[in-house]
Backbone as a chain_set.jsonl record, in Angstrom:
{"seq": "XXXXXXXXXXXXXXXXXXXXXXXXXXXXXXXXXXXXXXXXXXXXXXXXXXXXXXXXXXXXXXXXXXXXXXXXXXXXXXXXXXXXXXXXXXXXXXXXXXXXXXXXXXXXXXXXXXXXXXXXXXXXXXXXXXXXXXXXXXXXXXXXXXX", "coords": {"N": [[0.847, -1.169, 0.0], [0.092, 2.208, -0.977], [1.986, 5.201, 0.225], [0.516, 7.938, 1.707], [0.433, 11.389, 0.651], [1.881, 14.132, 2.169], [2.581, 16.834, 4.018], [5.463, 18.799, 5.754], [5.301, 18.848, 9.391], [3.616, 21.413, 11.197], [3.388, 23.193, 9.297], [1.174, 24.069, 6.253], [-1.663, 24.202, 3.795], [-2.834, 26.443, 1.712], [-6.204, 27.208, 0.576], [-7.413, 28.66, -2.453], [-10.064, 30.043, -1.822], [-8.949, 30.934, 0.532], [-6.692, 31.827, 0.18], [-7.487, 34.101, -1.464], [-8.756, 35.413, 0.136], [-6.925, 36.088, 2.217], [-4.949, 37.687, 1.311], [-6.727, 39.618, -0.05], [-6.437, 40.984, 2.706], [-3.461, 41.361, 3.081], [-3.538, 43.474, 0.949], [-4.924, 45.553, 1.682], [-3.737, 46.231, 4.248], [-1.201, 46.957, 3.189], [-1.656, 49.13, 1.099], [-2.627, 51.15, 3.022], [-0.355, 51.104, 5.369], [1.521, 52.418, 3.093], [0.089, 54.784, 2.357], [0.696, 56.238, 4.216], [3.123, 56.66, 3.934], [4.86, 54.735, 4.338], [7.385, 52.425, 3.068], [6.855, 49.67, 0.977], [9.719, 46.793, 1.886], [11.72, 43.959, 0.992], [13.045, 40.953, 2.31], [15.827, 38.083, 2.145], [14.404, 34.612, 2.511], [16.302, 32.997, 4.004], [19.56, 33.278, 6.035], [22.889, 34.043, 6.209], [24.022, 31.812, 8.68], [25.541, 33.297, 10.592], [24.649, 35.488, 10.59], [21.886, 35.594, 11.999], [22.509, 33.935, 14.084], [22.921, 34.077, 17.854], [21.688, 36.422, 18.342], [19.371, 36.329, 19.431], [19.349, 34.716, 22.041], [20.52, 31.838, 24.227], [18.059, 30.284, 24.269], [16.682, 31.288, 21.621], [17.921, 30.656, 19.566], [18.029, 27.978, 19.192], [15.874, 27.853, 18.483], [15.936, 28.329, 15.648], [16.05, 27.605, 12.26], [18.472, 25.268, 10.443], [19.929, 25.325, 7.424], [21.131, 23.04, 5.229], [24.419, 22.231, 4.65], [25.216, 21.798, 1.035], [26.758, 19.796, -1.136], [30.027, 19.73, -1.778], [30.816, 21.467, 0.495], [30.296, 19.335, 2.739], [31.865, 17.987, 3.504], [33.738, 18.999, 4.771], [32.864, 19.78, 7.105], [33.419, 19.718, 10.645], [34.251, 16.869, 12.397], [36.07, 16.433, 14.617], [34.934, 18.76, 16.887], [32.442, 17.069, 17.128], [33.346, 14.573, 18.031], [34.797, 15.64, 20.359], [32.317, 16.442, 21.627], [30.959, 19.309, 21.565], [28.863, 20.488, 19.742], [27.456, 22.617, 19.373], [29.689, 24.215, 17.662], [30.553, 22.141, 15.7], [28.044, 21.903, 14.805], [27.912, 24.064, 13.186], [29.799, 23.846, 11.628], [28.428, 22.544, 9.6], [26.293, 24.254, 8.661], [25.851, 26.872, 7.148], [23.978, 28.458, 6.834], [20.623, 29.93, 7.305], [16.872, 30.086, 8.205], [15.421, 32.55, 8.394], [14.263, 33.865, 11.502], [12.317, 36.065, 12.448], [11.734, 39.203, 11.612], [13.094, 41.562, 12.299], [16.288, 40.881, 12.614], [17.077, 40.587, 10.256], [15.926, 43.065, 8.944], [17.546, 44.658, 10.273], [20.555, 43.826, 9.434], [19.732, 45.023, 6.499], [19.634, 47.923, 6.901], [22.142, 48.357, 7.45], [23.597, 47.495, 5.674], [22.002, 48.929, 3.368], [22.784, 51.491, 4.025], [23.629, 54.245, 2.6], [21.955, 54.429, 0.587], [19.62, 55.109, 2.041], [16.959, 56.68, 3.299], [16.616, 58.754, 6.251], [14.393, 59.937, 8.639], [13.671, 56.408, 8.241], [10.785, 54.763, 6.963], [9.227, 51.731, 6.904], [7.645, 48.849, 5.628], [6.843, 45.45, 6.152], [6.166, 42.249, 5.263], [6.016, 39.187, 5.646], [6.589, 36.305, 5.599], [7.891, 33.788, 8.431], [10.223, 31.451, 10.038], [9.995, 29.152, 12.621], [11.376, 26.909, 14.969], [9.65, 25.525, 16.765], [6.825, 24.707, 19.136], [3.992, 26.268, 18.005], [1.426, 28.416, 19.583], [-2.086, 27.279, 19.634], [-3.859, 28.499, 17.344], [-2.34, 30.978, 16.617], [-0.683, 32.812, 13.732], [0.675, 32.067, 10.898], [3.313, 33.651, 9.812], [4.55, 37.117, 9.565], [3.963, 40.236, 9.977], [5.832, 43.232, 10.193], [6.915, 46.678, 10.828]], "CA": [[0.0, 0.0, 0.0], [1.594, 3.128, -1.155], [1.888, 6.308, 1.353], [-0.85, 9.152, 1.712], [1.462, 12.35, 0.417], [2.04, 15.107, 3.764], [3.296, 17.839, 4.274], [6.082, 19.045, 6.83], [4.685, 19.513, 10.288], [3.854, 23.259, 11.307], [3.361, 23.761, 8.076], [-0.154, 23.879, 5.769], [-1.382, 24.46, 2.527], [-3.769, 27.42, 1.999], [-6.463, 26.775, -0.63], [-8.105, 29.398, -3.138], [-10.808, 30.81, -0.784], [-8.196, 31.131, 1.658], [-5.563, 33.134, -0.53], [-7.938, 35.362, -2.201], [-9.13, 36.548, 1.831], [-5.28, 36.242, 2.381], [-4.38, 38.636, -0.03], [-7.05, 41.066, 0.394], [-6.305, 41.413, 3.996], [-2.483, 41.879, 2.747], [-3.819, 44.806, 0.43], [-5.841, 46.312, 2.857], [-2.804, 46.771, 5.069], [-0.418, 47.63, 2.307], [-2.337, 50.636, 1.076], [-2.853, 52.126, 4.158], [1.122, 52.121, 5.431], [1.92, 53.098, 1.883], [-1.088, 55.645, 2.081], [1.173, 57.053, 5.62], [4.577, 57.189, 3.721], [5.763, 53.309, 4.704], [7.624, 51.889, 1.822], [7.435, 48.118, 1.208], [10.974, 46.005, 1.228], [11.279, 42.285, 1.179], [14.78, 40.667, 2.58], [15.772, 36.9, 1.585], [14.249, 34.127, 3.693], [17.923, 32.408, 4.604], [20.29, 34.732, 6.158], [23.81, 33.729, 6.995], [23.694, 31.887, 10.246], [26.288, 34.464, 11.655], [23.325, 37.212, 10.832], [21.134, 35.381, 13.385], [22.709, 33.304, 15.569], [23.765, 34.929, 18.923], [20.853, 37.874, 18.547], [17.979, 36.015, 20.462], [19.711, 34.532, 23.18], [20.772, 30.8, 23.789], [16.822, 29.718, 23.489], [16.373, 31.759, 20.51], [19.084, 30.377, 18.689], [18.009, 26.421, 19.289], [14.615, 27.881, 17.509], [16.258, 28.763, 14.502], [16.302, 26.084, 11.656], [19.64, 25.738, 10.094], [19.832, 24.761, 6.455], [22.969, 21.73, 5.64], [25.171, 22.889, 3.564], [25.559, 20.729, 0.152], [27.84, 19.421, -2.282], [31.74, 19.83, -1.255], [31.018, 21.954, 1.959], [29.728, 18.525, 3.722], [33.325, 17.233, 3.451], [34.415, 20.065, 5.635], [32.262, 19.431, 8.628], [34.203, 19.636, 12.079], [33.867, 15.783, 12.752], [36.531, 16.495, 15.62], [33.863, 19.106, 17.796], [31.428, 16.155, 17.209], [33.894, 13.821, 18.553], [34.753, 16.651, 21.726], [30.806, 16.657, 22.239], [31.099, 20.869, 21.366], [27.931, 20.121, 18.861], [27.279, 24.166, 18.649], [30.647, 24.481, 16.548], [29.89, 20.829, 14.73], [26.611, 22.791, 13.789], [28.252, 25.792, 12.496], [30.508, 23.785, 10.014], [27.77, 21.832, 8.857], [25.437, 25.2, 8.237], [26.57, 28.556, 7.083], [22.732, 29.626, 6.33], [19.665, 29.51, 8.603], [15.936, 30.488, 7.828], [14.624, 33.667, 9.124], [13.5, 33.419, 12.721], [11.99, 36.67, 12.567], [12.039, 40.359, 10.366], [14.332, 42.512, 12.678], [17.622, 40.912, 12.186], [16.96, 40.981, 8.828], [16.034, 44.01, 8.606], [18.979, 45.704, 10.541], [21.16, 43.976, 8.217], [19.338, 45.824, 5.634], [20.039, 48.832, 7.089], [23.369, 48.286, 7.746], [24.265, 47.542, 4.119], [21.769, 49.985, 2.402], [22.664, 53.064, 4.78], [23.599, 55.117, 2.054], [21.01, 54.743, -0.15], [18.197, 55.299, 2.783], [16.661, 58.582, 4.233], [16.787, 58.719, 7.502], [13.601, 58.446, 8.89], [13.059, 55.147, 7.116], [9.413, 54.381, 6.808], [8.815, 50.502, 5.938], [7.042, 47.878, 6.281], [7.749, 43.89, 5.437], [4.705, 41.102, 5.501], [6.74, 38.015, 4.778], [6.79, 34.765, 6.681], [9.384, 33.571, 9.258], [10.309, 29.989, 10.933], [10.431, 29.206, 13.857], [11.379, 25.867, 15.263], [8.939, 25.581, 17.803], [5.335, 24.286, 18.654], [2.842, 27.718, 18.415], [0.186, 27.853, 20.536], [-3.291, 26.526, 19.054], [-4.802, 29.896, 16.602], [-1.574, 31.647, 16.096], [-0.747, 33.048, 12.597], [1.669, 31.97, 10.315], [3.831, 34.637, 9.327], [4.427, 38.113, 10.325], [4.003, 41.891, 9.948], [6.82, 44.313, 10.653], [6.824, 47.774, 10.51]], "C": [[0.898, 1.24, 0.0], [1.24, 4.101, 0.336], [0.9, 7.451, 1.475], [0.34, 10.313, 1.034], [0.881, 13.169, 1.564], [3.069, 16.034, 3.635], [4.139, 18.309, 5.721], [4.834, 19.52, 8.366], [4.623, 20.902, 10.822], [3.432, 23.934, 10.06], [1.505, 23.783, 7.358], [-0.421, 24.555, 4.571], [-2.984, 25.811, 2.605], [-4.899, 27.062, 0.616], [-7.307, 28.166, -1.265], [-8.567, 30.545, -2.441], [-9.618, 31.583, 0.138], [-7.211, 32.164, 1.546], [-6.334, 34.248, -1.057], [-7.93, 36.247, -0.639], [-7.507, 37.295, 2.216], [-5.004, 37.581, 1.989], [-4.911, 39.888, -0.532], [-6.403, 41.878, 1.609], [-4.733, 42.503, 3.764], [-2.501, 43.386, 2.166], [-4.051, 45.829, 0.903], [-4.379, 47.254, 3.942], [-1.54, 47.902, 4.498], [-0.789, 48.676, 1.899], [-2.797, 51.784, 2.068], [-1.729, 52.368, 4.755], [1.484, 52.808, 4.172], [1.04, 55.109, 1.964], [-0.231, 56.891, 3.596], [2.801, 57.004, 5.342], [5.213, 56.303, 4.1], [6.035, 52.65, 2.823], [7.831, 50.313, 2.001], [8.95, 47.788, 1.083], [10.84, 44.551, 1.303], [12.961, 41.933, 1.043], [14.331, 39.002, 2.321], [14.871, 36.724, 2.71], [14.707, 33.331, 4.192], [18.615, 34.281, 4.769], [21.412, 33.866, 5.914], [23.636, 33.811, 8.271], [24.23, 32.784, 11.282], [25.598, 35.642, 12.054], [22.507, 36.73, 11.78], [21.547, 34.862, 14.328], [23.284, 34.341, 16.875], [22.927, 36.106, 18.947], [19.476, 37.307, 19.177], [18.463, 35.51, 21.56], [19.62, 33.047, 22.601], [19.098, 30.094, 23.36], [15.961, 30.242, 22.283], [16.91, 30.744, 19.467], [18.839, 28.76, 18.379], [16.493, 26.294, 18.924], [14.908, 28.392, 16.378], [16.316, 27.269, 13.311], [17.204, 26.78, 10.553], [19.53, 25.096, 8.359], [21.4, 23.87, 6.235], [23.007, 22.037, 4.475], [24.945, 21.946, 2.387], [26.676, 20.773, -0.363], [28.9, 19.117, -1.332], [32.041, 20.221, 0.326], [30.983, 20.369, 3.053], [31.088, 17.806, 4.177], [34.477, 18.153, 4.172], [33.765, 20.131, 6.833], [33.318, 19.083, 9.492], [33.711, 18.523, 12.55], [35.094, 16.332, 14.431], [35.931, 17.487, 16.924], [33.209, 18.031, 17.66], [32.025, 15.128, 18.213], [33.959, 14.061, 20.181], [33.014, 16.879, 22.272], [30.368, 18.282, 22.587], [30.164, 20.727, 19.872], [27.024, 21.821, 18.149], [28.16, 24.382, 17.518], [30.413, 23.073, 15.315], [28.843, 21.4, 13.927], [26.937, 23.684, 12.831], [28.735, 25.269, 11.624], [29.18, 22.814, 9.349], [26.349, 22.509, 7.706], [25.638, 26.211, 7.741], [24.793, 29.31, 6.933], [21.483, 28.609, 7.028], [18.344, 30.576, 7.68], [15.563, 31.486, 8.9], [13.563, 33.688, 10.267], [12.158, 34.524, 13.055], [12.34, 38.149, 11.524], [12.821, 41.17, 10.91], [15.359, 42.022, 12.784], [18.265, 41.012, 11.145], [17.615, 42.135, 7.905], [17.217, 45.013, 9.242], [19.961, 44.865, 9.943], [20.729, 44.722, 6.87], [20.152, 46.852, 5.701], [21.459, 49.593, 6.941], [24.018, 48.549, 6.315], [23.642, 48.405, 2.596], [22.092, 51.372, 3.038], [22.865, 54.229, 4.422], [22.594, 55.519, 1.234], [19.388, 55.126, 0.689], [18.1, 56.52, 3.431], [16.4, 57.862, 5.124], [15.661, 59.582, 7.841], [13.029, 57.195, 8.092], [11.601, 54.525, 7.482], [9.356, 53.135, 6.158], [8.188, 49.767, 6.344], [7.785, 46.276, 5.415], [6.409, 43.426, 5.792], [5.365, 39.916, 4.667], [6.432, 36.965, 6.226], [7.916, 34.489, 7.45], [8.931, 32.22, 9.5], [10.729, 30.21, 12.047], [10.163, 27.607, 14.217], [10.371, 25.512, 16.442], [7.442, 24.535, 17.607], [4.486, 25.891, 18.845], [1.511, 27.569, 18.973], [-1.065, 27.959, 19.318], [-3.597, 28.304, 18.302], [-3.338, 31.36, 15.984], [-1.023, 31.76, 14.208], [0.802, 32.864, 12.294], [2.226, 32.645, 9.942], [3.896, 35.605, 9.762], [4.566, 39.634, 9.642], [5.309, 42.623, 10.376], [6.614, 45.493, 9.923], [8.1, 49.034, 11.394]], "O": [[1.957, 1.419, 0.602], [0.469, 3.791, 1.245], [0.656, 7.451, 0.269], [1.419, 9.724, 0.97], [-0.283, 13.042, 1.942], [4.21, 15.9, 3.191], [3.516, 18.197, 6.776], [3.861, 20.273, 8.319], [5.68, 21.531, 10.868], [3.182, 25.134, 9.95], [0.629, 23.465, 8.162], [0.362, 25.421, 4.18], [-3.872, 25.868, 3.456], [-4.345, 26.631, -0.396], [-7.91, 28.78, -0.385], [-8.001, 31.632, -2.327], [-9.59, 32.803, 0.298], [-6.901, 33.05, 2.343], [-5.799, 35.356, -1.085], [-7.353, 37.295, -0.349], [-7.123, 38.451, 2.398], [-4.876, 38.475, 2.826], [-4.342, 40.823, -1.094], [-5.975, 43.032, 1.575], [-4.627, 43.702, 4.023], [-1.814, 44.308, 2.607], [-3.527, 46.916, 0.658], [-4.21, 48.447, 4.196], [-1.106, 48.969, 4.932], [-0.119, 49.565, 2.424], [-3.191, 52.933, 1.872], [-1.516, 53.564, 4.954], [1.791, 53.988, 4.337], [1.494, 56.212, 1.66], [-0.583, 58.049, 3.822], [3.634, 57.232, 6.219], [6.369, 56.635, 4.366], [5.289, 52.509, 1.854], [8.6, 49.756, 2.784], [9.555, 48.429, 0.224], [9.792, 44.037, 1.693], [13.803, 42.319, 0.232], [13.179, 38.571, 2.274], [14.492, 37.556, 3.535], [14.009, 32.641, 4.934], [18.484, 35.413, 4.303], [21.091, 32.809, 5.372], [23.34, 34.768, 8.987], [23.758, 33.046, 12.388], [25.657, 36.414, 13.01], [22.306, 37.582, 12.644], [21.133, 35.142, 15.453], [24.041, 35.287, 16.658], [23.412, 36.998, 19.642], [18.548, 38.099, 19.343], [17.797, 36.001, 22.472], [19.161, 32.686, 21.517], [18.942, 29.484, 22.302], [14.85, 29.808, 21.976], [16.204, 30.147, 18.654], [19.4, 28.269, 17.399], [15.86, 25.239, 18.953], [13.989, 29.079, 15.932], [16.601, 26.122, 13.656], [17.124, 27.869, 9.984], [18.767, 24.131, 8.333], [22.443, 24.015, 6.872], [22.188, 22.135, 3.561], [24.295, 20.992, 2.814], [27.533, 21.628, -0.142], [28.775, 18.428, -0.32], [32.868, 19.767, 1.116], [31.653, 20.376, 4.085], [31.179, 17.126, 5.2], [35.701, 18.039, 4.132], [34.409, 20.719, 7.703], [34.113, 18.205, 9.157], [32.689, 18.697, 13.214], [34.382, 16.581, 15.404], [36.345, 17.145, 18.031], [33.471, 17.607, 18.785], [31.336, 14.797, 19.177], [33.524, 13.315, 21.058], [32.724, 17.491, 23.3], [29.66, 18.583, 23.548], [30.822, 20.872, 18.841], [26.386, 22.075, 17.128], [27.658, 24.701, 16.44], [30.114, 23.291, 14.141], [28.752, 21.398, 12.699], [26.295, 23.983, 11.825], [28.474, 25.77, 10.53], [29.469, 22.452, 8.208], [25.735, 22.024, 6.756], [25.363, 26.833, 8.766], [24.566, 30.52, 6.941], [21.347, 27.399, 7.215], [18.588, 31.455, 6.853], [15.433, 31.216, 10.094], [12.348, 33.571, 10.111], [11.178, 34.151, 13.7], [13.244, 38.04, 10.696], [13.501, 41.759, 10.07], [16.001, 42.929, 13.313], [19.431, 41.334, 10.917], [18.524, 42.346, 7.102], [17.658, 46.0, 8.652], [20.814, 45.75, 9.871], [21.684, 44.995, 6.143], [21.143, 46.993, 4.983], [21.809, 50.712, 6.566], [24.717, 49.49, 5.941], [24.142, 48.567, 1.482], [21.613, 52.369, 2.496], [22.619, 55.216, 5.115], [22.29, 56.703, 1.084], [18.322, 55.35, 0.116], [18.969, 57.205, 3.97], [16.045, 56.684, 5.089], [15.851, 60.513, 7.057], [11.997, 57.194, 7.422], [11.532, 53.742, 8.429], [9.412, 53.158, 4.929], [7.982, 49.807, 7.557], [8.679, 46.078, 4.591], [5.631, 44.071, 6.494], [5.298, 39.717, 3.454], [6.158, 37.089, 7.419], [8.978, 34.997, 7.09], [7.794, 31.782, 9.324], [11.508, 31.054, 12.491], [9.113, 27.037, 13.919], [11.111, 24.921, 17.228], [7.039, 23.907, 16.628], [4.508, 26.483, 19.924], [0.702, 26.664, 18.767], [-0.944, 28.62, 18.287], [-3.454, 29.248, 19.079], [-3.477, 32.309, 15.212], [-1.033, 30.731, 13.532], [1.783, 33.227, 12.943], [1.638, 32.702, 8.863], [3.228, 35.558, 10.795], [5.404, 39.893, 8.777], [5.687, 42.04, 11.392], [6.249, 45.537, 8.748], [8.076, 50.233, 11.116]]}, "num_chains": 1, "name": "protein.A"}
């Protein structure tokens, strides 16, 4: 008997109905910071793990999900931390890039690296999705707002 097909846990698929409401709601919001001088941006959704790790604290950081490197890098993994039971640095050679736990570390790398090209007060907003390794409590929304 073959397998049912499934999707990652945490995860879910939105259908039709669901995106059109979606997607007004999105509009709705978007035209009204826009309408108050907020400019949209949109940052990847991998950083480099060095851009997040170490900015939420140690139980931030063990809700981050790390992406494994491929190809050639995997042949550079720190088997000798694994060996020493030092499984933070083992992690680090096995990851260089992590999924977006949230939109402000992001976004102050943004900052950081557009600071010439931005007026100062910067007006923006973001409406993108984040991960988070976690369980979320029962009714919470997938994704997030920043402004």
């Amino acid at each position: 008997m073959s397998q049912k097909p499934r999707i990652p846990k945490g995860t879910r698929d939105f259908s039709p109905v669901e995106m059109s409401r979606r997607t007004y709601v999105v509009n709705c919001i978007s035209k009204h910071f826009e309408h108050f001088g907020f400019q949209p941006i949109e940052t990847p959704s991998f950083e480099l793990s060095d851009t997040l790790l170490g900015k939420y604290g140690d139980e931030g950081d063990r809700l981050i999900f790390r992406i494994l490197n491929s190809g050639e890098k995997l042949n550079k993994a720190d088997t000798q931390s694994l060996a020493q039971g030092n499984l933070t640095t083992f992690a680090s050679s096995l990851s260089e890039k992590a999924l977006r736990y949230d939109l402000t570390v992001p976004f102050a790398r943004y900052v950081v690296q557009h600071q010439n090209d931005i007026q100062f007060p910067f007006k923006r907003y973001q409406i993108q999705p984040v991960w988070r390794a976690d369980r979320p409590p029962k009714g919470k929304v997938s994704g997030i707002l920043s402004m």
